[in-house]
C-alpha positions in Angstrom: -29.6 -11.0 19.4 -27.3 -10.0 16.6 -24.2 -8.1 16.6 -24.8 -4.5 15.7 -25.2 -3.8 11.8 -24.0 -1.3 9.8 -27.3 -0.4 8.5 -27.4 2.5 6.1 -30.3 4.5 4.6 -28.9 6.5 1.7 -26.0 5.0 -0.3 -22.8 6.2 0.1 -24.0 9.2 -2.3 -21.3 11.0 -4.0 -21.9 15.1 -3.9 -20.5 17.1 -6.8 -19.8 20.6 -5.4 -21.1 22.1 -8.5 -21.5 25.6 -7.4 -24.9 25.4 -8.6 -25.5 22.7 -11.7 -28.8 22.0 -12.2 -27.5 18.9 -14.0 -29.8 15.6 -12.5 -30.8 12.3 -13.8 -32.4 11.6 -17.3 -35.6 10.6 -16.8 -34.8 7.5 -19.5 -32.0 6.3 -17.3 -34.1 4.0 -15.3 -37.4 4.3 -16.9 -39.4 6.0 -14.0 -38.4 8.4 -11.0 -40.1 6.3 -8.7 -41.1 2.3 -8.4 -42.9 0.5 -5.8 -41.2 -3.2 -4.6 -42.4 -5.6 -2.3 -40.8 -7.9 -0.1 -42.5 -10.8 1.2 -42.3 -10.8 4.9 -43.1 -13.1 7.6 -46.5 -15.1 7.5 -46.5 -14.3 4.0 -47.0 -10.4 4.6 -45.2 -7.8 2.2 -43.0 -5.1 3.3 -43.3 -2.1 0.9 -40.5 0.3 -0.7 -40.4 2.9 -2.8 -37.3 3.7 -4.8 -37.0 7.4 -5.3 -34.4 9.8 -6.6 -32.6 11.8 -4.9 -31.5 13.9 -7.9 -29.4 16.8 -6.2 -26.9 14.2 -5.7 -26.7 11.2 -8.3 -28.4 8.9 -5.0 -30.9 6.5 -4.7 -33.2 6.7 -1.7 -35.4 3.9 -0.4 -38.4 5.1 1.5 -39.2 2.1 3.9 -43.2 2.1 4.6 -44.1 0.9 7.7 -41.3 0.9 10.1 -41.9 3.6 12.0 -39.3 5.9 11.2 -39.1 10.1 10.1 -40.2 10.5 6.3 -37.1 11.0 4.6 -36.9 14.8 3.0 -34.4 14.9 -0.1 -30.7 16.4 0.8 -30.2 20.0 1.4 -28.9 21.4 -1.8 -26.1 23.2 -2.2 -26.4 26.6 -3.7 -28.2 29.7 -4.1 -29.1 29.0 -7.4 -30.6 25.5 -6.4 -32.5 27.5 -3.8 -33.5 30.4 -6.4 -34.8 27.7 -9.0 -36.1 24.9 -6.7 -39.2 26.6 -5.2 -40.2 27.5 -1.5 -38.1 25.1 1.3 -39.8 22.1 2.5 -38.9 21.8 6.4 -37.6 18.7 7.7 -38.9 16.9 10.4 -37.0 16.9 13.9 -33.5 19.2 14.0 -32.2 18.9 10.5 -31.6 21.8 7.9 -34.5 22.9 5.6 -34.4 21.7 2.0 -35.1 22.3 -1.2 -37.1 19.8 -3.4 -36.2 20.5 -7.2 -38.7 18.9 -9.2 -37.5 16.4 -11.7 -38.1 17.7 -15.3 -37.2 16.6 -18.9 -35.4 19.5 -18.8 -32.9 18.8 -16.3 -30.0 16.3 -17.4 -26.7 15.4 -16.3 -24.1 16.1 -19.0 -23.4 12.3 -20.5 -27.1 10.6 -19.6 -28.4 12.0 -23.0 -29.2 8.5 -23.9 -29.6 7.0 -20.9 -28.3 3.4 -20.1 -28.8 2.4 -23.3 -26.7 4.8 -25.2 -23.1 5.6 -24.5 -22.3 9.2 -22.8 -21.0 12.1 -24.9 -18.5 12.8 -22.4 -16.0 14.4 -25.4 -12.3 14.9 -25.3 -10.4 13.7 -22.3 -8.9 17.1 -20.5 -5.2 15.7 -20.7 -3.6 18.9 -20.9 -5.5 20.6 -18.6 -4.9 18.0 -15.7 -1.4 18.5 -17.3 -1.1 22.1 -16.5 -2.5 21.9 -13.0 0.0 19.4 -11.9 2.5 21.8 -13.3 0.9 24.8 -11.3 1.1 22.1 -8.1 4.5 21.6 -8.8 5.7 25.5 -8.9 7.8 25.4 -11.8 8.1 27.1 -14.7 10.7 24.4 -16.5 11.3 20.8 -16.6 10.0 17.3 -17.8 7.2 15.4 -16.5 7.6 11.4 -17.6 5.4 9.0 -16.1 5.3 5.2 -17.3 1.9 3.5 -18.3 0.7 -0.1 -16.8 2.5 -3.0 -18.3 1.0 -6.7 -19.3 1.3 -8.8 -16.4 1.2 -12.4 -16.2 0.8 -14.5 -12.9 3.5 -16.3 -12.0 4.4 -19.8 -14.1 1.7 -19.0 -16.3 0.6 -17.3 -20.0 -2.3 -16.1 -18.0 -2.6 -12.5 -16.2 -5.0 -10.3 -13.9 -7.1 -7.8 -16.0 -5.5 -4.6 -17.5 -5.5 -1.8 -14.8 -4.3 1.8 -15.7 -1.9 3.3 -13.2 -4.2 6.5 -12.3 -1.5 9.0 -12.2 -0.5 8.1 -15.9 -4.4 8.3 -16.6 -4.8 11.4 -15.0 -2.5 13.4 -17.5 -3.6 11.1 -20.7 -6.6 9.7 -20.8 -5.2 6.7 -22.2 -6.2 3.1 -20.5 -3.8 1.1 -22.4 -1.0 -1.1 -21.4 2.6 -0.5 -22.3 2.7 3.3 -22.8 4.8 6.0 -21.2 3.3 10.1 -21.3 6.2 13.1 -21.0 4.8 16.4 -20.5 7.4 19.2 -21.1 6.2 22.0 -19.0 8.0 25.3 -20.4 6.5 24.6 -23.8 3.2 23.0 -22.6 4.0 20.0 -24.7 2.4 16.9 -23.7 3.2 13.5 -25.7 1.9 10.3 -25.2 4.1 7.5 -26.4 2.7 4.3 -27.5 4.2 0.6 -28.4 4.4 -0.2 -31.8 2.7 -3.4 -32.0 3.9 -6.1 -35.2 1.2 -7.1 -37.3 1.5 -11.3 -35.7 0.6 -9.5 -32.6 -2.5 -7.3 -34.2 -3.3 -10.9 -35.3 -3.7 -12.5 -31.9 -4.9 -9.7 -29.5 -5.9 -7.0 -32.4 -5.2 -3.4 -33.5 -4.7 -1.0 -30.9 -6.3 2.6 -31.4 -3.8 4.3 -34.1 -2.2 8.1 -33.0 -5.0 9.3 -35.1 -7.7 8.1 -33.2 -6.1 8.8 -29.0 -5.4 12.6 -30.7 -9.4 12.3 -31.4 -10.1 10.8 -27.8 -7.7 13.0 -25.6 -6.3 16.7 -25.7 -2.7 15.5 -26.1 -0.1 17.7 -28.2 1.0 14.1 -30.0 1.3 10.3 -30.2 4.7 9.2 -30.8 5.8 5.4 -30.4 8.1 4.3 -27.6 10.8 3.2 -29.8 11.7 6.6 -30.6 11.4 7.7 -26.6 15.2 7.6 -25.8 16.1 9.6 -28.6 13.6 12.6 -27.3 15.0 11.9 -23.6 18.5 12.3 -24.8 17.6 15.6 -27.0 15.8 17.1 -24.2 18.3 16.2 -21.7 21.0 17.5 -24.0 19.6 20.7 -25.5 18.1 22.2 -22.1 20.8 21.8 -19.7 21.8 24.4 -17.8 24.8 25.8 -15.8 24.7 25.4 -11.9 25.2 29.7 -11.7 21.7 29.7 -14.2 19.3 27.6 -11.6 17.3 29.1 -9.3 13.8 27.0 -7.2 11.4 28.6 -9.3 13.8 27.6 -12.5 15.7 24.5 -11.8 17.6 22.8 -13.9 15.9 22.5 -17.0 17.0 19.1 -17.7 15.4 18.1 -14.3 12.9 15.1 -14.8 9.8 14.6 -12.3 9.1 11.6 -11.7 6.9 9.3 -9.5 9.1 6.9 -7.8 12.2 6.4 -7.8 12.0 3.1 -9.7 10.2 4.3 -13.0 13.2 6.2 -14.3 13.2 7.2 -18.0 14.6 5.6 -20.6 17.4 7.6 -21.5 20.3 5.0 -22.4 23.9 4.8 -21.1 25.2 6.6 -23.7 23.4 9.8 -22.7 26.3 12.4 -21.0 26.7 12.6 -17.1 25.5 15.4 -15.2 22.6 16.6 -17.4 19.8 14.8 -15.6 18.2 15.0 -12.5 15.6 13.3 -11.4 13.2 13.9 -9.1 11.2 11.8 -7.2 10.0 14.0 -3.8 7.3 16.4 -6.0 5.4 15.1 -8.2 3.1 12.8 -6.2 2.0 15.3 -3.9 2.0 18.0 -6.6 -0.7 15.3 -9.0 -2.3 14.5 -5.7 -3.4 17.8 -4.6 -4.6 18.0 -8.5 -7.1 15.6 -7.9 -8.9 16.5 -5.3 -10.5 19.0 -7.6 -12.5 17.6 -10.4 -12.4 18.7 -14.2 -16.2 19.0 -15.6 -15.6 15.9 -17.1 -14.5 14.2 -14.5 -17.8 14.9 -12.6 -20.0 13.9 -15.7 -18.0 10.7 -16.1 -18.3 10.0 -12.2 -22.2 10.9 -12.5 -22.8 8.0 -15.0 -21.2 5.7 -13.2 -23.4 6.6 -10.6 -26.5 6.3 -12.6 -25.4 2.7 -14.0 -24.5 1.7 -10.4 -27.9 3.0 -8.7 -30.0 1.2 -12.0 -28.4 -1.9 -10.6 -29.3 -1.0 -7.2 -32.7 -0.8 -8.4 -32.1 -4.2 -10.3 -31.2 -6.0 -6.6 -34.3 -4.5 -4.9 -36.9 -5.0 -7.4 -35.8 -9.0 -7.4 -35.0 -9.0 -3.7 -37.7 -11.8 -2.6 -36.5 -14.4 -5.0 -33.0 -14.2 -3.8 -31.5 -16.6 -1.3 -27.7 -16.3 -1.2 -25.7 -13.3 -1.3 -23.5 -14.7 -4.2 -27.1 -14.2 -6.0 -27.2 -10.3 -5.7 -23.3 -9.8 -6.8 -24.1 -11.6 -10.1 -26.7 -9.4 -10.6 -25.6 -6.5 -9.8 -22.2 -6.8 -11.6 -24.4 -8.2 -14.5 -26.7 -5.5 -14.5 -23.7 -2.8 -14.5 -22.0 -4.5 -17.8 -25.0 -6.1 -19.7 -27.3 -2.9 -19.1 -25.1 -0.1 -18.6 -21.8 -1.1 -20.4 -19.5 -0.9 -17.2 -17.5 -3.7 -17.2 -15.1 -2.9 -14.3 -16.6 -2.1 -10.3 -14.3 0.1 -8.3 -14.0 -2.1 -5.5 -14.8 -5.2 -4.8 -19.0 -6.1 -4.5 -19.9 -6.3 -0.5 -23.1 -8.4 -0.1 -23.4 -8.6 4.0 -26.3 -10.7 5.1 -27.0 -10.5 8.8 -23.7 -10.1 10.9 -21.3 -10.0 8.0 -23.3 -6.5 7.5 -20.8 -5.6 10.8 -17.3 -6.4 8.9 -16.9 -3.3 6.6 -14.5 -4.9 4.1 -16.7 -8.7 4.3 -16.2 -9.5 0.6 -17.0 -13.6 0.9 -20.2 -13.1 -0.7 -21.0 -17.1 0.1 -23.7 -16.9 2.8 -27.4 -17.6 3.1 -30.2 -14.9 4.1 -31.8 -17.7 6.4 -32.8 -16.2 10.2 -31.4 -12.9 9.1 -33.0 -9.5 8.7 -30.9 -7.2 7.0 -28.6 -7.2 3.5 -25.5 -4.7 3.3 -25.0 -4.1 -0.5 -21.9 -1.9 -1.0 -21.3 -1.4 -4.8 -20.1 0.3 -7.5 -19.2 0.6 -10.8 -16.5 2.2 -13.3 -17.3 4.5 -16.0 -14.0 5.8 -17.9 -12.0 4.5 -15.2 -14.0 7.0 -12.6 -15.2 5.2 -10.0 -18.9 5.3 -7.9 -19.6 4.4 -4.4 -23.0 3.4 -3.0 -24.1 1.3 0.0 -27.7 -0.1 0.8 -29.3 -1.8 4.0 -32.2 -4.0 2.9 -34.5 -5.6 5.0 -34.7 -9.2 4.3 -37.5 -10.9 5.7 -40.0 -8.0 5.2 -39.8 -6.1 8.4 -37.1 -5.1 10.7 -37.0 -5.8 14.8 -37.7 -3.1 17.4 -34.0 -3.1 18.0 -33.4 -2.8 14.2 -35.8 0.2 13.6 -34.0 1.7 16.6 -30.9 1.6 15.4 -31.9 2.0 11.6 -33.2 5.0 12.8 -29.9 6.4 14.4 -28.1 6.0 11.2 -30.8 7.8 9.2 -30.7 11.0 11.2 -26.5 10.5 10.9 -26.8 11.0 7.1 -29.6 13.5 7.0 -27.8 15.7 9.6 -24.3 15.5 7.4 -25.9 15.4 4.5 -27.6 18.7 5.5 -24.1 20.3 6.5 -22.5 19.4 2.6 -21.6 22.6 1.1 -18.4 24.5 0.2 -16.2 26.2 3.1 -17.5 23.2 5.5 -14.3 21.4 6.7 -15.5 18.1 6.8 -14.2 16.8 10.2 -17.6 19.1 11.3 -19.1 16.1 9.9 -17.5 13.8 11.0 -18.1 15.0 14.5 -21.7 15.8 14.0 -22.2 12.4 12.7 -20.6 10.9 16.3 -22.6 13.1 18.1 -25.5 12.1 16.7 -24.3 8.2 17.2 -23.8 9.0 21.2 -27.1 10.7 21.3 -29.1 7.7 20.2 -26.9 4.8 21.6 -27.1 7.1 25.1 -31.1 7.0 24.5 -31.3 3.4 23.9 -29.1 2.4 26.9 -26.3 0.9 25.2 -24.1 3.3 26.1 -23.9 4.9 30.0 -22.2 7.8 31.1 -22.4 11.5 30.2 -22.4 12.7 26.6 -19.0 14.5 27.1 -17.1 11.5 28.8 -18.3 9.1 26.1 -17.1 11.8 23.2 -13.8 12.5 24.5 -13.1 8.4 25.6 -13.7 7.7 21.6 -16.2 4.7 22.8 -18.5 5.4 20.2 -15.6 3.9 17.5 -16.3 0.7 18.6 -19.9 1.2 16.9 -19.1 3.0 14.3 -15.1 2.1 13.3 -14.8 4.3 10.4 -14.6 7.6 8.6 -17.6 9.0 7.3 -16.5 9.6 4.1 -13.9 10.0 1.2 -12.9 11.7 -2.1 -14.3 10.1 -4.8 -12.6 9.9 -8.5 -9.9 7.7 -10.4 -9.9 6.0 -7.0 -13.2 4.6 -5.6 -10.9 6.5 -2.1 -9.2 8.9 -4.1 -6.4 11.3 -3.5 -7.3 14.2 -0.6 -4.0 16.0 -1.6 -1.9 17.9 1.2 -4.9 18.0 3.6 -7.4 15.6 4.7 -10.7 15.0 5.4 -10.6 13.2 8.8 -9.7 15.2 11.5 -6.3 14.0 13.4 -7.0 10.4 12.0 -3.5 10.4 10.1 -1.7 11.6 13.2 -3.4 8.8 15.1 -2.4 5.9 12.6 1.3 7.4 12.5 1.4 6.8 16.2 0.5 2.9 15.8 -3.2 2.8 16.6 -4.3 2.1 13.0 -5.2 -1.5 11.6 -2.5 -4.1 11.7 -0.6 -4.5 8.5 -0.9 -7.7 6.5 -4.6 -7.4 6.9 -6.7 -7.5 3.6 -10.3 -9.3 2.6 -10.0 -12.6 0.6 -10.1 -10.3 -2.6 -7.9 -7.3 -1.6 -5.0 -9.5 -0.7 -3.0 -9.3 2.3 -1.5 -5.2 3.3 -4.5 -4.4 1.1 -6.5 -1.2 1.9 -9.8 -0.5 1.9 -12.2 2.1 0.9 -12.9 3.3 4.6 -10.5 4.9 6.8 -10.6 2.5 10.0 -11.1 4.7 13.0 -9.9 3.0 16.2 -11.5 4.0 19.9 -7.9 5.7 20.6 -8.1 7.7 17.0 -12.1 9.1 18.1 -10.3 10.4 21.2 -7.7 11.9 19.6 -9.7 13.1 17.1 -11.9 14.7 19.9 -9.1 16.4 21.5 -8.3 18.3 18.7 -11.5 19.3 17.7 -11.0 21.3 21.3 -7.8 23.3 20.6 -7.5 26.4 18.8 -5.1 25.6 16.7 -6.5 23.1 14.1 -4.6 20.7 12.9 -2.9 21.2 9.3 -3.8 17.6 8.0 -7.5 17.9 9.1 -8.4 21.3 8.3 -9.5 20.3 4.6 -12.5 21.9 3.8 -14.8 21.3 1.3 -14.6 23.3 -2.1 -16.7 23.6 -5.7 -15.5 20.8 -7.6 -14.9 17.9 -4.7 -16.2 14.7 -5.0 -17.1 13.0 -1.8 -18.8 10.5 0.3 -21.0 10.7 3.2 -21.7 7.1 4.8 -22.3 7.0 8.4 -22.9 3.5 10.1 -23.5 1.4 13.1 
């Protein structure tokens, strides 16, 4: 018998807290809302899917025919508007939530999917300034200078060779500008934000070509102005110089004016030693925290960038199923799926590195060996997603190899299906999301007490935190420049942080072959002593500041239960 899998039913589907968008697929994006495949099964009989949308939430459902499992209702959705608009509800079978089924129409379009895959998004000008102004809000001052450094070129050690170009997502956030060697200051009294680029010599437009002139970023972002970085120190040592203020002047809501934010201590500004002493401070506590609370709530275009690279991701999805049966290696369904994202839909970059789990490795949540054969296994884990202006997606599938799943396999396919549908069914804004959390362990005990491979009472099970050892993760995540992005002063896990502060998180140094060693990954581990903790708290009163995040219009998250 095989270790248990972490089998999934929808993908990790990302949920938009529009406050009532009626924004969904384009019906061009992957040629039909729905497609039969076949898998040939044992003894030469075929295992049918459908692939369906689930449009209220940029997801991909597969309806497995023939296993013996609940139909599959599309996700509650999350507004009176929805409900107002969608028709009468459709009830659900067993204990989850009524839902609404919008019908998909022509004339419901997600902003940027105009022209499908095969036409690039009209997402329009990058909201620098505004992303700008909200880290200023964040930060609770009304003077001072934001300077932030871009990426630099890298090259490996010993060689002329380097890693590809990754933007630092702070710098992104407030610029909109994914290009190496820049530097963005954002004066904050006089709303002034410039982004300063290098000035590249025409032997070096030769080699590596033209970068985009001041002209053209001005076009692509809301920036006040381009300047080059030669001419940075000089507007350092002007700021600096002409906004210093006495000691007697500063107050905490107006400190000194010459008072630079800045994001760590090592990415100072370039002021020069000629600049006088005592007119600079800098400051390296605020801004992260005040940038990271930023993000937690998405711009519009955030959202529409994050819903293409949803729809480019689940049209590879659909790529991987529909050409399932003539697949033998899990190496096979990355290259597809990576060359379905950048041949097809133009993203060239995936957000994390492409999980393709055949039997067991299905169990490891960060396997990323991608080397193995589907022989004598029965399930695929395919955990992917792709890029779209920098914004990342997040979606995992569990696909039955062989054409059928065992008894054991349906049983436990099962539990996991009525973990998402019951979360899924809680999504809406005001919910803190440790309820889902703990709904979605509850659930977990319920069927693993039912099937006998857990004993005991519910209660003693819940508050020991056994249940972690089947399902040793968080259910979910925010979702933006960061495939696990930024949750800001609060977060979304209920006492895990407290837990992992007291030494019961994963052991450092740990990291897949691709992440490197002290490398994280995009799922919170949850340890058997963090469930229990985690349980405790969800009995006091008093809730926990750093788990009492709810979820508000504009989030971005995940819901991906597994076992």
């Amino acid at each position: 018998m095989e270790p248990p899998h972490r089998e999934q039913r929808y993908p990790d589907a990302t949920f938009p807290l529009d406050n009532g968008s009626s924004d969904v697929y384009d019906d061009d994006l992957l040629d039909t809302a729905s497609e039969t495949s076949s898998v040939e099964g044992e003894g030469g009989r075929e295992f049918n899917h459908d692939l369906v949308f689930i449009d209220e939430f940029d997801a991909l459902s597969i309806e497995l025919k023939g296993l013996g499992l609940a139909t599959q209702q599309r996700p509650a959705i999350l507004s009176a508007q929805h409900a107002a608009s969608a028709g009468p509800p459709v009830a659900q079978a067993g204990p989850s939530v009524a839902v609404n089924v919008k019908p998909h129409t022509e004339a419901s379009r997600v902003v940027g999917h105009e022209g499908g895959l095969k036409g690039a998004p009209k997402l329009g000008k990058y909201p620098a300034r505004e992303h700008a102004r909200k880290v200023a809000k964040q930060l609770g001052v009304l003077k001072g200078l934001i300077y932030l450094p871009g990426q630099v070129t890298q090259h490996y050690e010993d060689s002329d060779q380097g890693p590809a170009f990754h933007q630092r997502r702070y710098f992104y956030y407030i610029t909109g500008a994914n290009h190496p060697n820049c530097a963005v200051t954002y004066d904050i009294a006089r709303d002034l934000l410039i982004l300063w680029i290098p000035l590249v010599e025409p032997r070096q437009a030769l080699y590596f070509g033209a970068p985009p002139s001041p002209k053209v970023l001005m076009s692509q972002s809301d920036l006040s102005d381009v300047r080059y970085t030669t001419e940075l120190p000089r507007y350092l040592r002007t700021y600096l110089t002409s906004n210093a203020t006495p000691p007697s002047g500063r107050t905490r809501s107006t400190p000194c004016p010459s008072t630079v934010f800045i994001l760590h201590p090592d990415q100072t500004p370039p002021i020069g030693s000629d600049t006088a002493p005592g007119i600079l401070v800098l400051d390296s506590t605020r801004l992260q925290p005040a940038m990271d609370e930023s993000r937690v709530i998405k711009s519009s275009y955030e959202i529409a960038a994050i819903r293409r690279a949803n729809a480019i991701s689940s049209a590879a999805h659909r790529a991987v199923l529909t050409r399932l049966k003539r697949m033998t290696n899990e190496r096979e369904i990355e290259a597809l799926f990576r060359g379905y994202c950048l041949a097809v839909g133009g993203a060239r970059e995936q957000a994390y590195p492409v999980i393709v789990g055949s039997g067991s490795n299905g169990a490891t949540l960060h396997y990323d060996a991608n080397d193995e054969d589907f022989v004598g296994r029965q399930t695929i884990v395919l955990d992917a997603g792709c890029e779209w202006a920098l914004y990342a997606s997040d979606i995992t599938r569990t696909l039955p190899v062989g054409g059928k799943l065992t008894a054991e396999g349906r049983a436990v396919y099962g539990i996991v299906e009525r973990m998402q549908e019951r979360c899924i069914g809680m999504v809406r804004p005001g919910v803190p999301y440790w309820h889902l959390q703990l709904e979605a362990v509850l659930v977990a005990i319920d069927g693993l007490l039912e099937l006998g491979i857990l004993r005991g009472k519910r209660g003693d099970v819940f508050a020991a935190g056994t249940v972690a050892a089947f399902f040793p993760h968080g259910l979910g995540h925010h979702v933006g420049l960061d495939v696990h992005d930024r949750s800001g002063r609060e977060t979304l896990i209920l006492g895990a942080s407290t837990a992992a502060a007291a030494g019961f998180g994963p052991a450092a140094g740990m990291g897949g072959r691709r992440r490197g060693a002290g490398a994280a990954g995009k799922r919170e581990w949850i340890t058997p002593e963090m469930m229990a903790s985690m349980c405790r708290d969800a009995r006091t009163v008093a809730m926990p500041f750093k788990g009492r995040q709810s979820m508000q219009v504009g989030m971005v998250v995940t819901v991906e239960p597994g076992m």
